[in-house]
N, C-alpha and C positions, 0 to 999 in steps of 0.2 A: 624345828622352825627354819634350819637352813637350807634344807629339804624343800620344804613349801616356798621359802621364795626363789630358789633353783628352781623347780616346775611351773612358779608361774613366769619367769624369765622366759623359760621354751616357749613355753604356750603363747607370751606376747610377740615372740618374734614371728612364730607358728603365722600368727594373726597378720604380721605386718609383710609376711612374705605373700599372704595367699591373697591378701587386698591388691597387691600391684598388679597382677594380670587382670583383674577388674577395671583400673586405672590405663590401664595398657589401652583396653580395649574401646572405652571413652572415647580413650583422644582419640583413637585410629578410627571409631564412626565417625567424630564429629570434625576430623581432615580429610574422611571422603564424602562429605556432602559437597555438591555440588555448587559453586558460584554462577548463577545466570544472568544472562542482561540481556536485553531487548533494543533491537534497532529498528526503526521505522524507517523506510528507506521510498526515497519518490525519485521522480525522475529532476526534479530542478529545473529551474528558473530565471534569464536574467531579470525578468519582471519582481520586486520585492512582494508585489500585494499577492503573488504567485506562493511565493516561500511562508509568507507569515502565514496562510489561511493551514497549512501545515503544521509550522509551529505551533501552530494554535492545535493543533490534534495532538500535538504532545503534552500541551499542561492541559488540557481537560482529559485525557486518559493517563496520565501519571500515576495520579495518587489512587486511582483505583489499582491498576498494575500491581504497584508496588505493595496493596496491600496482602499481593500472594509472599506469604513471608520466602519460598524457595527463590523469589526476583531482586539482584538487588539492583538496578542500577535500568532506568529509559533515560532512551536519546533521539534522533533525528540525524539520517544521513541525506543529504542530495546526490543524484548517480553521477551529475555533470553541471556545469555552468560554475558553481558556486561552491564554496566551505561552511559548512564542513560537507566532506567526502565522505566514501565512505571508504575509503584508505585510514583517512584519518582518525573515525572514530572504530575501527578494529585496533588500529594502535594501540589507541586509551586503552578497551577492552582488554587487550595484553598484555599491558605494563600498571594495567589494575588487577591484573592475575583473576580473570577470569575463565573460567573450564567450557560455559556452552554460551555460544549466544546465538538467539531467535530473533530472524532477519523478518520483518512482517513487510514486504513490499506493499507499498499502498499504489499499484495497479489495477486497470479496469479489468482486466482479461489476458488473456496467454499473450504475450508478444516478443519480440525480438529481445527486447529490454529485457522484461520477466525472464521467461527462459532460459536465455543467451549471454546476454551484456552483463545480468548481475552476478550468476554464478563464475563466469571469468573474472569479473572484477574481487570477485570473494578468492580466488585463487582454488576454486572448489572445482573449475571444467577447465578442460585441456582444450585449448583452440587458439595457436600460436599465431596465425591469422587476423584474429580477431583483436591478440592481445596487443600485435605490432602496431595495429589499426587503433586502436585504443590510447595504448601512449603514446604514438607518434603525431596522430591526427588531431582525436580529442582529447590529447593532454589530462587523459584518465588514469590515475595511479592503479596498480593492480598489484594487492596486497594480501597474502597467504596466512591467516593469523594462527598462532597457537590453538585457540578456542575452538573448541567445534561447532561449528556452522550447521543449523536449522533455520530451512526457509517455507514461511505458509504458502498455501495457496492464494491467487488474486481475488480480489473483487466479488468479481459475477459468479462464483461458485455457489453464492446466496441469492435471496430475492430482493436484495438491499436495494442496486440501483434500479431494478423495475417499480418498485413503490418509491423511490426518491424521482424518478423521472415522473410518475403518475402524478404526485403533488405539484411539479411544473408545469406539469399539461392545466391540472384543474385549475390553476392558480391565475392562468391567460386565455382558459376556455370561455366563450360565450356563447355554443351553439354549436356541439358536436356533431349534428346533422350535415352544418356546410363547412366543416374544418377538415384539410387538411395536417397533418402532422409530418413536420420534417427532424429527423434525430441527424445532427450532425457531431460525429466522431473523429479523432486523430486520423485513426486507419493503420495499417502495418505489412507491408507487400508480403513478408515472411510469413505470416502467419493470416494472410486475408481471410482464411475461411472461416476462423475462429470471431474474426471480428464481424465478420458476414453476420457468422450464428449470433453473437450478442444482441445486434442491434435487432436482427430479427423476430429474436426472442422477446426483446423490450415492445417492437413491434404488435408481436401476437396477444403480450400482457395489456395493454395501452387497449385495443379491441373489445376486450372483454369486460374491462376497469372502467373504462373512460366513453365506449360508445366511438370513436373514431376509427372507421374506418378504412379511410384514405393515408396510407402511411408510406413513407421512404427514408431512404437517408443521403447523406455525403459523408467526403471526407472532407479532410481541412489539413492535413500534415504534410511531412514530408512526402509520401506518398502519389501527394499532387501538384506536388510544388510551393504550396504554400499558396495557392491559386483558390480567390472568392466564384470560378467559375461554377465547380462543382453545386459548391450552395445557390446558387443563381440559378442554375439548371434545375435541380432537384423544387426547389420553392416554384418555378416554372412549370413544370409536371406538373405540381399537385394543382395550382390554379386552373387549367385546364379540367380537373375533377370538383373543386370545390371551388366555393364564395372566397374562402379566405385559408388563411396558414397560420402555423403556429412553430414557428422555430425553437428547438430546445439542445442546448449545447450539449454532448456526452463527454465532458472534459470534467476533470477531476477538482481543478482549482481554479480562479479565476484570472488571467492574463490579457493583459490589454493587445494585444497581438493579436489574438488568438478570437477572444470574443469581438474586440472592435473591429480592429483591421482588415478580420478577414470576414468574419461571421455578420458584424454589423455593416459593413461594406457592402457583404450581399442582398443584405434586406433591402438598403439604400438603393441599389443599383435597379429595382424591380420595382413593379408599379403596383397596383391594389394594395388590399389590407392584409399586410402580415404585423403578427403579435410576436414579440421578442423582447427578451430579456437580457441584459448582459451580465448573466450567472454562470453557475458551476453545480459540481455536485454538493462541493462541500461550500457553506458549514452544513451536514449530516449527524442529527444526535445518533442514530443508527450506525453509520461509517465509525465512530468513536466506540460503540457496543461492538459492533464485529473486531476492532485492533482489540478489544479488552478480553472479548469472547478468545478468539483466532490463539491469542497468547496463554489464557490460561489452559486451554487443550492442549498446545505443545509442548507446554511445561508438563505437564502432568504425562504426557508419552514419553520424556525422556527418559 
């Protein structure tokens, strides 16, 4: 009898030692999963109705995001004007001890910004230049986080804005025959040719989509000074070709600057009939499915 519970004593210890490297092994997968969080990052606004149309892309793709169980945490950064930064919300990310996070710029296309400006500001590119220029000038924090840093591709790598522009063409079209079409965009000296390609591309889609023709663009940015001339000029051209115009803004969000001051200014300034809007791209249920889309691919490549 003392025998047998001698041996069953080994055999339970047997048991209890061979169970712990099982237990070991647990924990050690389930502290190498990864923490991710996702930043939506724009370029900012001192205009409010600029920022919210934004915010507003954060709570209507939130809860879909987060239903990727590997994501835990969406935010919203602005690159300048305003807070949050995006100094600031890598902070969070770091002191909420996260491992990756996925920068989803909500840019039109390749530019200075996209490129240049955010990856400096992420502490991810080396341009001591740029960075002096940054916190000296515009008073932009430039912040190195723990996390590692994953940034999507812009905008127009999709068909999103050629169909988002196509529905504002239709939406002021009366008579594709005598319309011209004017696309008025930022612009970006650094990267002109890419923004060339964009608009041209919208151009060539609009053609084939919509029946018009007669197309150009401007700019409206820094680029030109902030000058209604360009648009004044361009709307001008096209009258010379057609009865009438159809101005449609290539700007991401809505800003009183930007659409009235300068955009609406120019229609004001010219005579005949031009059709104008003072919109944006967004609100876009499509722009929302691309940040939902964009995010679950890069999660899934990490």
């Amino acid at each position: 009898m003392k025998k047998s519970v001698y041996f069953l004593s080994i055999i339970f210890a047997l048991l209890l030692i061979s169970c712990k490297p099982i237990t070991k092994e647990k924990n050690s997968l389930e502290n190498n999963e990864k923490k991710i969080g996702v930043l939506l990052v724009n370029h900012g606004s001192v205009a409010k109705s600029w920022r919210q149309m934004l915010l507003d892309v954060e709570d209507q793709v939130k809860e879909e995001i987060l239903a990727n169980p590997k994501i835990s945490k969406v935010t919203t950064a602005f690159m300048e004007y305003t807070e949050p930064s995006i100094a600031t919300r890598m902070k969070e990310f770091d002191a909420e001890g996260f491992d990756e996070v996925i920068v989803v710029p909500i840019f039109l296309t390749v530019s200075s910004h996209y490129s240049h400006d955010i990856p400096v500001i992420l502490g991810i590119s080396a341009d001591p230049k740029a960075k002096d220029y940054m916190i000296g000038k515009e008073k932009i924090e430039v912040y190195k986080a723990k996390a590692r840093v994953s940034i999507t591709p812009p905008l127009d790598y999709s068909t999103l804005l050629k169909k988002n522009v196509e529905r504002r063409v239709n939406a002021l079209s009366k008579d594709a025959d005598n319309e011209g079409v004017l696309l008025v965009a930022y612009g970006d000296a650094m990267y002109n040719q890419q923004w060339e390609e964009m608009v041209d591309d919208i151009g060539k889609y609009l053609k084939v989509k919509t029946g018009h023709e007669s197309i150009a663009y401007s700019w409206c940015g820094h680029l030109v000074g902030y000058s209604i001339d360009p648009t004044v000029k361009g709307i001008e051209q096209l009258q010379e070709l057609e009865d009438n115009v159809i101005v449609i803004p290539i700007l991401v969000a809505n800003d009183p600057y930007f659409q009235k001051d300068i955009i609406q200014a120019a229609v004001d300034h010219v005579a005949g009939d031009v059709y104008y809007t003072q919109d944006a791209i967004l609100p876009e249920p499509d722009l929302n499915k691309w940040v939902i889309d964009i995010t679950n691919k890069t999660t899934e490549s990490l």
